[in-house]
KOLVEXLUM-731115 format. One line per field, with one value per atom (N, C-alpha, C): x, y, z; atom name. Coordinates in Angstrom, 3 decimals, m for minus. Example, Ala and Ser with C-alpha at 12.3 -4.5 7.8 and 13.67 -1.06 7.14 Angstrom:
% KOLVEXLUM-731115
c1 <- c(13.190,12.300,13.200,12.850,13.670,12.900);
c2 <- c(m5.690,m4.500,m3.300,m2.250,m1.060,0.030);
c3 <- c(7.800,7.800,7.800,7.080,7.140,7.870);
atom <- c(N,CA,C,N,CA,C);
% end
This chain:
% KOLVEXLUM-731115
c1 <- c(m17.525,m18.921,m19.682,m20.861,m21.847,m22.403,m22.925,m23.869,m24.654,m26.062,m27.111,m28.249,m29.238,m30.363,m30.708,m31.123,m31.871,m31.003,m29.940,m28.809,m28.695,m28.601,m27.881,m29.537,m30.701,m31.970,m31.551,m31.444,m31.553,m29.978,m29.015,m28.261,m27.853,m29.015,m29.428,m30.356,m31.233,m31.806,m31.535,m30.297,m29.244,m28.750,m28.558,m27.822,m28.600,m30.135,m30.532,m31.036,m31.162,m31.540,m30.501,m29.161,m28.349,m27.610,m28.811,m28.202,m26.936,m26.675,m25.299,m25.443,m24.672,m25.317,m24.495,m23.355,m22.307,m23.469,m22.706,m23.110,m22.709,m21.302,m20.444,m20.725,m20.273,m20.501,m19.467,m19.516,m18.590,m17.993,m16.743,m16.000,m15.679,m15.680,m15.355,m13.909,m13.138,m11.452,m10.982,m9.862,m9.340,m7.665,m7.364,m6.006,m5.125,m4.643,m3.780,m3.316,m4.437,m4.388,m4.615,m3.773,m3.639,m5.155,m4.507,m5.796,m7.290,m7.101,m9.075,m9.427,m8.126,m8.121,m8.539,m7.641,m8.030,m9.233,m9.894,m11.096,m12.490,m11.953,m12.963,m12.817,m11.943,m11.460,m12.240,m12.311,m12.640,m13.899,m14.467,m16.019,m16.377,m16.266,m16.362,m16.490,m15.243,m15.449,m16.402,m16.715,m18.081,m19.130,m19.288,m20.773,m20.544,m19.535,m19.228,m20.596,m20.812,m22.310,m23.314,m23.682,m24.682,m24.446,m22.820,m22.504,m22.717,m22.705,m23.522,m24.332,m25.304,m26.280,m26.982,m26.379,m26.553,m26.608,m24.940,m24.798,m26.147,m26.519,m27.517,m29.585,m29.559,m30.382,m30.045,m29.030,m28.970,m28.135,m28.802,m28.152,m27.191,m27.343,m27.059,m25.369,m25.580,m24.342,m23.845,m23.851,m22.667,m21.851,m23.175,m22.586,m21.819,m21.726,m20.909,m19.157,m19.803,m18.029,m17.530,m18.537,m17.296,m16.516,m17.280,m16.674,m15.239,m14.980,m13.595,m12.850,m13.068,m12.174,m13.565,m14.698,m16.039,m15.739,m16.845,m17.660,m16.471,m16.262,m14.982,m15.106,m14.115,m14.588,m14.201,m14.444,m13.867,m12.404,m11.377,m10.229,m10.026,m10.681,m10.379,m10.801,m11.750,m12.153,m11.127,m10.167,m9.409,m7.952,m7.988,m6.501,m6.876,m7.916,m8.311,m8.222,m8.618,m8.556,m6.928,m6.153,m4.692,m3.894,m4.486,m3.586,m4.414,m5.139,m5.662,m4.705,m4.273,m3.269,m1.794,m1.539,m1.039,m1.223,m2.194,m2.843,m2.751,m3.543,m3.947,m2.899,m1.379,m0.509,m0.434,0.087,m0.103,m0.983,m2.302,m3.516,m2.985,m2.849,m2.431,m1.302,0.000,0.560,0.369,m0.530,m0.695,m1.450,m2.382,m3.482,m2.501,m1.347,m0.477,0.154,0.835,1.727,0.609,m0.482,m1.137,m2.475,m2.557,m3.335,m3.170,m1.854,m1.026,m0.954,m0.728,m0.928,0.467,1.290,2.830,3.634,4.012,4.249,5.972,6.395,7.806,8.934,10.119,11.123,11.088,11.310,11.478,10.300,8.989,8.020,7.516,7.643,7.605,8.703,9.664,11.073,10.295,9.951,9.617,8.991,7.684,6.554,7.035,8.183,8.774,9.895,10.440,11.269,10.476,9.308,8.406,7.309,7.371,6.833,7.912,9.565,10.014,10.200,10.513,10.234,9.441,8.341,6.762,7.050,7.724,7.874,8.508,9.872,10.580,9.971,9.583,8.660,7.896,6.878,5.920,7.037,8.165,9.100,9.463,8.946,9.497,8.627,7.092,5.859,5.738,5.274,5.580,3.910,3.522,2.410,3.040,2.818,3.870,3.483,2.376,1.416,1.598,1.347,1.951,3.687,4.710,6.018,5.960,5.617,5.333,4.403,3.926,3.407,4.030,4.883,6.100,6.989,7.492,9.020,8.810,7.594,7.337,7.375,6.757,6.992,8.164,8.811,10.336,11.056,11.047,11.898,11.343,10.383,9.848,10.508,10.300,10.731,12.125,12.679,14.013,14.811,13.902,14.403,14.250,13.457,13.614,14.438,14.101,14.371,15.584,16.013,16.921,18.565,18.941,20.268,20.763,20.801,21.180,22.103,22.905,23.922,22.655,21.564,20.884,19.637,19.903,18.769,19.591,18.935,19.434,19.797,21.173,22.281,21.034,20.623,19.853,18.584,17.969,16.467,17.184,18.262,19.193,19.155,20.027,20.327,19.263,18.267,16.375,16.364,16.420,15.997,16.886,18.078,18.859,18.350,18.090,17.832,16.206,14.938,14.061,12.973,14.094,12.944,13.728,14.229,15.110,14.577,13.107,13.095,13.715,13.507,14.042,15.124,15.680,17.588,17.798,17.488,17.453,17.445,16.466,15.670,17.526,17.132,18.083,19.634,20.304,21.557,22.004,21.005,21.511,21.195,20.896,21.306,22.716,23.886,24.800,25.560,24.289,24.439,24.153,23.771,23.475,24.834,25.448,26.560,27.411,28.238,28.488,27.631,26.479,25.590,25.115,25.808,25.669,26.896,28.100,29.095,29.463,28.548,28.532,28.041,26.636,25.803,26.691,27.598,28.576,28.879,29.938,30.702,30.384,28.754,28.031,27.983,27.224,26.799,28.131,29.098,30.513,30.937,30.861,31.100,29.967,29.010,28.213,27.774,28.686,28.638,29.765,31.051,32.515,31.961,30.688,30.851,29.936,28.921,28.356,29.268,30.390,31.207,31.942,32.206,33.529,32.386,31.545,30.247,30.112,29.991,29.249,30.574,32.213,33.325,34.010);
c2 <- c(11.399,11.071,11.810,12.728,13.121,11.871,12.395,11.274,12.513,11.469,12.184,11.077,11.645,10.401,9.582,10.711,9.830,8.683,9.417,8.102,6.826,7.314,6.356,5.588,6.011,5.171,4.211,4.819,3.963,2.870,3.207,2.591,1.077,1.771,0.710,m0.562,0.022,m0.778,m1.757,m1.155,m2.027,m3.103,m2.791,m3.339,m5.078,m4.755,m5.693,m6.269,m5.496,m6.503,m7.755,m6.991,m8.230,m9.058,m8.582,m9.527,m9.990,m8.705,m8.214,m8.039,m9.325,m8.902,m8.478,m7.987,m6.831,m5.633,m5.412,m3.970,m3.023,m3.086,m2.275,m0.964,0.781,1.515,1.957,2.511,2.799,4.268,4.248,5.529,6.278,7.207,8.445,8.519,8.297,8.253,10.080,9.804,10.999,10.631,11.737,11.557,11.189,11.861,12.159,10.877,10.148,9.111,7.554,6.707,6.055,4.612,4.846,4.377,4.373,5.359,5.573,4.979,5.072,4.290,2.766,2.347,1.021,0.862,0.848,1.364,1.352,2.260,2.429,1.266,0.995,m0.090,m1.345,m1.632,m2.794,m2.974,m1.800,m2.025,m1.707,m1.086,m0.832,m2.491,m3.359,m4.128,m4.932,m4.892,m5.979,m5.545,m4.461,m3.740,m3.767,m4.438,m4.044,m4.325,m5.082,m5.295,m4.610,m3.882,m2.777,m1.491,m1.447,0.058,m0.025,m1.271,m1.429,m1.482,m1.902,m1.619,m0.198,0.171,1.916,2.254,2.133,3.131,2.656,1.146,1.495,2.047,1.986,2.400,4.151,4.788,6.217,6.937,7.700,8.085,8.905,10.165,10.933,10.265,9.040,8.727,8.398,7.957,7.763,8.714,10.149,11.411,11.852,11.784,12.541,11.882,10.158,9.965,9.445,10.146,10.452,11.919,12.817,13.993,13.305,12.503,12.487,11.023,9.823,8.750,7.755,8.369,7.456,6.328,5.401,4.319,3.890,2.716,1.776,0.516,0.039,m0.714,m2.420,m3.514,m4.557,m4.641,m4.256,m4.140,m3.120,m2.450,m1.349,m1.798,m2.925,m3.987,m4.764,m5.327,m5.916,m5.863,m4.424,m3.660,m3.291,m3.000,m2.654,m4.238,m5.406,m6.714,m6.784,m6.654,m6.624,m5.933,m4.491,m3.738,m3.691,m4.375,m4.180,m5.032,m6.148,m7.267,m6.179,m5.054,m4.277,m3.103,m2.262,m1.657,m1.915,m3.071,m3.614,m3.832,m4.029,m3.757,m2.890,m1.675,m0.390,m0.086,m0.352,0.054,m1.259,m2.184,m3.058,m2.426,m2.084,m1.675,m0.546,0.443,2.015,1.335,0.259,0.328,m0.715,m1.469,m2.333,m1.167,0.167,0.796,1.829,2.335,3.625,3.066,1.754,0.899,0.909,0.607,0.103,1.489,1.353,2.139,2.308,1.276,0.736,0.430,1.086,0.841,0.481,m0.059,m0.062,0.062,0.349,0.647,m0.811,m1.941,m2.717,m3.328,m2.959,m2.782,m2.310,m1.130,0.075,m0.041,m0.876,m0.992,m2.257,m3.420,m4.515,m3.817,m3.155,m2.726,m1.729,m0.899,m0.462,m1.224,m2.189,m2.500,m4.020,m4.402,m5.306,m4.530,m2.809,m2.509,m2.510,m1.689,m2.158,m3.225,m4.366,m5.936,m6.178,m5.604,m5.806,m4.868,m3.746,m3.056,m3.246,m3.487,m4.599,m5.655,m6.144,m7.195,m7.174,m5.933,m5.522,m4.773,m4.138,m3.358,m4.886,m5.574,m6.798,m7.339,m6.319,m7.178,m7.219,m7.973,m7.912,m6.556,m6.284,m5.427,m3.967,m3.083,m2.392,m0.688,m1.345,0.406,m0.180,m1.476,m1.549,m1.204,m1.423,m1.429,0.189,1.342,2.550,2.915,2.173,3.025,2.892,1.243,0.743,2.061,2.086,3.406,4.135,5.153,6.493,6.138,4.788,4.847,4.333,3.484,3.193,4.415,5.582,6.357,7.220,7.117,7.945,7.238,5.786,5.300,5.399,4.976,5.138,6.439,7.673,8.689,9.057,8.287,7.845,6.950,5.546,4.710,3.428,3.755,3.461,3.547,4.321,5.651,4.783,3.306,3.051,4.169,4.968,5.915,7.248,7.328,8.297,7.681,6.806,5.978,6.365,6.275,6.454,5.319,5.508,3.723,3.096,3.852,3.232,2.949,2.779,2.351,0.919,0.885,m0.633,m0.886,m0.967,m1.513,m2.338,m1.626,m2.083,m2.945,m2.899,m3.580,m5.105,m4.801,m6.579,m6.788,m6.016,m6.956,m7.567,m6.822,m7.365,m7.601,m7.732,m8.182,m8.900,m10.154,m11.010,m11.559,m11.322,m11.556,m10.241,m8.952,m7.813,m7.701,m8.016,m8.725,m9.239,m10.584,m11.607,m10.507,m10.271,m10.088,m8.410,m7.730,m6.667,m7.133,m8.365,m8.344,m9.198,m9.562,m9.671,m8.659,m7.627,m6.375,m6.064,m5.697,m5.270,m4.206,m2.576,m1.679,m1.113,m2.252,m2.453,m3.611,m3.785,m4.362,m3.344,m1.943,m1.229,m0.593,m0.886,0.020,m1.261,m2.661,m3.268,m3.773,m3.408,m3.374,m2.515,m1.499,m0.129,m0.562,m1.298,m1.735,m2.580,m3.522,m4.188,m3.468,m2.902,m1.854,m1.390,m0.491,0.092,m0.997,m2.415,m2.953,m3.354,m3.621,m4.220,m3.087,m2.026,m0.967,m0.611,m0.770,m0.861,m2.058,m3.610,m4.316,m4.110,m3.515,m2.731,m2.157,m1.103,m0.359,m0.534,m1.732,m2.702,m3.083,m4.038,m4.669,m4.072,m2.299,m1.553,m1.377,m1.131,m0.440,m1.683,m2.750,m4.125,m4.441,m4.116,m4.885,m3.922);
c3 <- c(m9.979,m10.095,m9.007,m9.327,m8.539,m7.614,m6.579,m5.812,m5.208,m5.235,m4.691,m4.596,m3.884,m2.821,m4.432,m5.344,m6.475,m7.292,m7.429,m8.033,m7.230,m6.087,m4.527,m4.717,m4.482,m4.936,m6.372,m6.976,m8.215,m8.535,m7.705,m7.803,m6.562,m5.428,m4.723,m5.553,m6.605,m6.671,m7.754,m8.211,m9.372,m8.382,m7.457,m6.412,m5.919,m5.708,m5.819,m6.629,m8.120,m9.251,m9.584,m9.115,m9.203,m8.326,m7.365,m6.167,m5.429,m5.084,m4.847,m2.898,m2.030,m1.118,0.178,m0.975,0.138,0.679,1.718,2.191,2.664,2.019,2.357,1.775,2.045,1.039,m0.284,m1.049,m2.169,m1.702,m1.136,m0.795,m1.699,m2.025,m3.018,m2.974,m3.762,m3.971,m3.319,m2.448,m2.578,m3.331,m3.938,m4.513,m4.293,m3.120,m2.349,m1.786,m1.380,m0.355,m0.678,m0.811,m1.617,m0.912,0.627,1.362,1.234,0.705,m0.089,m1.522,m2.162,m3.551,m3.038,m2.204,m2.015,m1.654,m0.335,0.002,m1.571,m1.962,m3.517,m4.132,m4.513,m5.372,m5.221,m3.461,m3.101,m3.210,m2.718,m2.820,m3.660,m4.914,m6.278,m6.966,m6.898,m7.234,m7.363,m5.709,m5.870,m6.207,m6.375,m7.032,m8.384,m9.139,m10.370,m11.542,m11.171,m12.071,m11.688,m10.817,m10.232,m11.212,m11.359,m12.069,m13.775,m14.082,m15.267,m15.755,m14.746,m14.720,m14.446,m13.631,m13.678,m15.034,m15.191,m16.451,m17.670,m17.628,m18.769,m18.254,m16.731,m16.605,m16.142,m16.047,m15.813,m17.090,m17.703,m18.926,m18.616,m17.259,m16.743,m15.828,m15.619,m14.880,m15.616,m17.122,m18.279,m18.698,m19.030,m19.049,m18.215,m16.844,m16.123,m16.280,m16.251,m16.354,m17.491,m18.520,m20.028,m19.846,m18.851,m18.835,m18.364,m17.194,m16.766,m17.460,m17.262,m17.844,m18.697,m18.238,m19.238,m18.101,m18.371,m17.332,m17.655,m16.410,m16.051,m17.415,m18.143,m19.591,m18.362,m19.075,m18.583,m18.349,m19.141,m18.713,m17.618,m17.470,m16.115,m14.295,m15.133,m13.988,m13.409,m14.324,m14.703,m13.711,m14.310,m13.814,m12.055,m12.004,m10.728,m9.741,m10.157,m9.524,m9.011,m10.292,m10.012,m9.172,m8.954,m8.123,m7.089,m6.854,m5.628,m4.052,m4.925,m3.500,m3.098,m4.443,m4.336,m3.306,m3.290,m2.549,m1.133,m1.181,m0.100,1.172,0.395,1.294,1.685,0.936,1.897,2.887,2.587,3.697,4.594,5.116,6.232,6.732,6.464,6.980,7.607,6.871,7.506,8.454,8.604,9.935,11.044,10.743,11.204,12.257,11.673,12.165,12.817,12.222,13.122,13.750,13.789,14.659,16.179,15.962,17.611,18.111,19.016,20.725,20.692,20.593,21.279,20.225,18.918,17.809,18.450,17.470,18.107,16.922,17.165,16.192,15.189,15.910,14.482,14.081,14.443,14.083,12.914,12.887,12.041,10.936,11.324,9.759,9.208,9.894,9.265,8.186,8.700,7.468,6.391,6.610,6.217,4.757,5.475,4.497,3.992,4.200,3.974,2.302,2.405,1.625,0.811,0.845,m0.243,m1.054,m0.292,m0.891,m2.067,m1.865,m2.680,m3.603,m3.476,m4.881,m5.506,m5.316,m5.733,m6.709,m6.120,m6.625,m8.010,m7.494,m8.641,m9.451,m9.443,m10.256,m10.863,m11.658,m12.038,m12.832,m12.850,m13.474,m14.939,m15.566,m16.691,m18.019,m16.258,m17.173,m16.993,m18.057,m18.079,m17.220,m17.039,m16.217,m14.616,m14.225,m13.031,m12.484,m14.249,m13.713,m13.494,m14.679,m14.116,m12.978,m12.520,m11.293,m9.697,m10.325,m9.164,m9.348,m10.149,m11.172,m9.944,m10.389,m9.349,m7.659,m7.391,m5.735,m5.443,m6.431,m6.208,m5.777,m6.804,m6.647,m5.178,m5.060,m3.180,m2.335,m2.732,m1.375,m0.806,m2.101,m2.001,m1.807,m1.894,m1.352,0.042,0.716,2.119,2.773,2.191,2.562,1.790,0.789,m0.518,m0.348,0.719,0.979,2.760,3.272,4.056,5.154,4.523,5.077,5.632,5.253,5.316,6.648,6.966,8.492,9.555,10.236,11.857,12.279,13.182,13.348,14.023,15.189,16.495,15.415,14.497,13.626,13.500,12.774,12.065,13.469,14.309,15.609,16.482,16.027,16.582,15.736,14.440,13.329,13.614,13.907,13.909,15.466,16.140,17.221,17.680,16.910,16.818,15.790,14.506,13.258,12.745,13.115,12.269,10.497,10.062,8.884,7.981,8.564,7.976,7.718,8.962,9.016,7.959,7.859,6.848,5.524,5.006,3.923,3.506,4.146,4.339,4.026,4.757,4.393,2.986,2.422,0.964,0.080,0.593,m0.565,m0.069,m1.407,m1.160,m0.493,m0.979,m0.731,1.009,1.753,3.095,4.047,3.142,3.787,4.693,4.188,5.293,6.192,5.929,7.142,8.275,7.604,8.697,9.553,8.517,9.570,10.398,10.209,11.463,12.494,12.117,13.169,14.320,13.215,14.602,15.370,14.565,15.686,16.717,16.347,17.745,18.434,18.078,18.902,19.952,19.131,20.050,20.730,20.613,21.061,22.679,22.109,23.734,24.325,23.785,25.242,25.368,25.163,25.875,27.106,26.918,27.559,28.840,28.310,29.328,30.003,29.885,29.846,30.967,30.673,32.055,32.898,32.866,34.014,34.932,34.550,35.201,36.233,35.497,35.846,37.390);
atom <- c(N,CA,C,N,CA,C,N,CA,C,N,CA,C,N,CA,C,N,CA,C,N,CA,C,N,CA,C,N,CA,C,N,CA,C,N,CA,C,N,CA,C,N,CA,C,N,CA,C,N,CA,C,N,CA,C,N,CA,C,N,CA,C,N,CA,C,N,CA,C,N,CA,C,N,CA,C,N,CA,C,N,CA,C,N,CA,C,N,CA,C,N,CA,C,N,CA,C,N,CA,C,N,CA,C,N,CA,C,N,CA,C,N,CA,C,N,CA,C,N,CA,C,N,CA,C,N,CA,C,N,CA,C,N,CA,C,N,CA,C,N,CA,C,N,CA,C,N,CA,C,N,CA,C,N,CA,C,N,CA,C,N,CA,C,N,CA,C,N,CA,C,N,CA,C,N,CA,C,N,CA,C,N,CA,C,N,CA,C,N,CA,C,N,CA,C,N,CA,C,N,CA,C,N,CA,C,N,CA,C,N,CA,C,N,CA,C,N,CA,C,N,CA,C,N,CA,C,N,CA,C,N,CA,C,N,CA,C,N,CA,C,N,CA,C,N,CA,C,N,CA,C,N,CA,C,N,CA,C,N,CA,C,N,CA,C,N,CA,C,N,CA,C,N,CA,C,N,CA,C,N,CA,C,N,CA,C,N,CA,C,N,CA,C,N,CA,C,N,CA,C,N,CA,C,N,CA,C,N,CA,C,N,CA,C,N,CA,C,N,CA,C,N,CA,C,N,CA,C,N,CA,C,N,CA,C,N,CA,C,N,CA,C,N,CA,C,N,CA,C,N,CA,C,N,CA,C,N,CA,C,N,CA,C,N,CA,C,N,CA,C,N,CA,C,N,CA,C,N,CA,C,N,CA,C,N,CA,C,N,CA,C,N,CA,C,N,CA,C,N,CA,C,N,CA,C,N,CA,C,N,CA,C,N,CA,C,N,CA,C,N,CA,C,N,CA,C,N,CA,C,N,CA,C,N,CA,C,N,CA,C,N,CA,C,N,CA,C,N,CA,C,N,CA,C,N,CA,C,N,CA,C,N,CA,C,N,CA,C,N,CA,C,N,CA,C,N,CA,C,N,CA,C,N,CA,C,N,CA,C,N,CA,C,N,CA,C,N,CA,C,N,CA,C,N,CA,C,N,CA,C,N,CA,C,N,CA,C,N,CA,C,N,CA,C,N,CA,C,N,CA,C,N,CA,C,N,CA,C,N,CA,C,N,CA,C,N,CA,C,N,CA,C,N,CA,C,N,CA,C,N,CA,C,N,CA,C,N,CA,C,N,CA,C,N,CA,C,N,CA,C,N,CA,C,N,CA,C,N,CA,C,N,CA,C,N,CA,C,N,CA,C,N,CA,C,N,CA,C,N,CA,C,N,CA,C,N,CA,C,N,CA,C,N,CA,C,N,CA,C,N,CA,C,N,CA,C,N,CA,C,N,CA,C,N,CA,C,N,CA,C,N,CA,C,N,CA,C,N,CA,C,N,CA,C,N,CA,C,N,CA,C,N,CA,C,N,CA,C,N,CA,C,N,CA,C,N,CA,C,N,CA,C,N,CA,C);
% end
């Protein structure tokens, strides 16, 4: 969608015909970034009756977004309400982890293996454009983060010693059972070595 003073005028003043008395602004989506989707999404929402009002007082803003997906219908309202608690995780965690000053190793896994949880989750929904859009970040994540043998011992090692819900949540997957009997080992392995230094 174009923006310009005369639209942004006339779409302000949709704004107060319907007495809409956010004041937040409407961010322009970038692709790439899933953080700006949300962002849009949110404040999109609450203007949602402003943009209907647009579209029937601007002929010109109907035209432009039939060129790409046409004005948002009620179900697109819809779908957007839903994935938004979705969303919304990601953007908390990105401002959780690139917020802090002092981020810390099991910090950064909590949110980490706190986002797989949730996809998980939504990989379970019974609407079938949310289970494909889980599919595709399932398979990202898990090409990071999916492959226990493929983390660094010392990330796990942080992880059992200061995120006990991650712990938790982590040792009833199966495929994390030998990557946590490694973790023993190291760990028994360096109070040994605590153990000759101190003795």
């Amino acid at each position: 969608m174009k923006s310009s003073l005369a639209r942004f005028a006339i779409f302000k003043a949709c704004v107060e015909q319907e007495g809409i008395c956010y004041k937040g602004l409407v961010c322009l989506d970038v692709e790439t970034r899933w953080n700006s989707t949300y962002l849009m999404l949110k404040a999109s929402s609450k203007y949602k009756d402003a943009f209907v009002l647009l579209d029937m007082q601007d002929k010109k803003f109907g035209a432009e977004m039939a060129k790409s997906s046409g004005v948002p219908l009620e179900e697109d309202w819809e779908y957007a309400r839903f994935v938004l608690p979705f969303l919304k995780m990601f953007y908390d965690s990105t401002m959780h982890i690139s917020g802090s000053s002092y981020v810390t190793s099991h910090m950064y896994m909590k949110e980490v293996f706190g986002i797989g949880k949730k996809i998980r989750q939504y990989f379970e929904s019974s609407d079938v454009s949310i289970r494909l859009m889980t599919m595709r970040m399932k398979g990202k994540y898990d090409k990071y983060w999916g492959n226990p043998n493929g983390i660094n011992i010392l990330l796990l090692i942080f992880v059992v010693g200061g995120a006990p819900k991650v712990n938790e949540e982590l040792h009833g997957q199966q495929k994390w059972m030998k990557a946590w009997r490694q973790v023993g080992r190291h760990l028994q392995a360096m109070e040994g070595e605590i153990g000759d230094r101190i003795s």
